[in-house]
N, C-alpha and C positions, 0 to 999 in steps of 0.2 A: 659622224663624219670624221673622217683620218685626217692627220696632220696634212697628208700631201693631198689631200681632195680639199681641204681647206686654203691651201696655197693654191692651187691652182685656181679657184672664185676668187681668190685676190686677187688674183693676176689679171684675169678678165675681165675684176669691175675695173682694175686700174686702167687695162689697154684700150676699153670702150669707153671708159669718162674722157678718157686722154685724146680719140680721137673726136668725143663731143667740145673736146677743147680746138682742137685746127677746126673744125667744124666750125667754130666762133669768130676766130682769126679769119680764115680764110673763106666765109662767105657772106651773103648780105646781113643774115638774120641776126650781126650785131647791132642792128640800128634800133632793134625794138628791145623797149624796157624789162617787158616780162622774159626776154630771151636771157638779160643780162642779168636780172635780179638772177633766174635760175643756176646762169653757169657762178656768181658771185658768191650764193649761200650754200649752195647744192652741190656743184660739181667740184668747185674748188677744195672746199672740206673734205669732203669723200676722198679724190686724188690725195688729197696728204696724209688722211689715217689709214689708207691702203699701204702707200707707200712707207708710211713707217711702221705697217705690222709688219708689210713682206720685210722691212730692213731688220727690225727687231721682234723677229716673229715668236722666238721663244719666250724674252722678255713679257709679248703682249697677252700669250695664252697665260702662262703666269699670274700673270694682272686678274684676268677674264675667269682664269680657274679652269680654263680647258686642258681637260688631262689628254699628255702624247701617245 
């Protein structure tokens, strides 16, 4: 997989967790436990290490050992 086919699945797990987040907000299914454990441990992590690979993407391939 290429640098930029790899940005781009960041991007779209970011943009689809992100709208399982208004999803949260904005409908009933925040009143049930298992809805909230999942966006708590699941969705929340996930949106932030997307977010910081897409911001520090070099840096993370580095880390990871993925050659560009």
């Amino acid at each position: 997989m290429t640098t930029n086919q790899t940005r781009i699945v960041l991007q779209w797990v970011h943009i689809v967790f992100g709208l399982v987040i208004l999803c949260y907000i904005y409908s009933p299914f925040s009143k049930y436990l298992l809805f909230q454990i999942f966006i708590k441990f699941i969705v929340v992590p996930v949106i932030v290490l997307t977010g910081l690979w897409l911001w520090k993407f070099k840096e993370f391939n580095k880390f990871l050992r993925i050659k560009s």
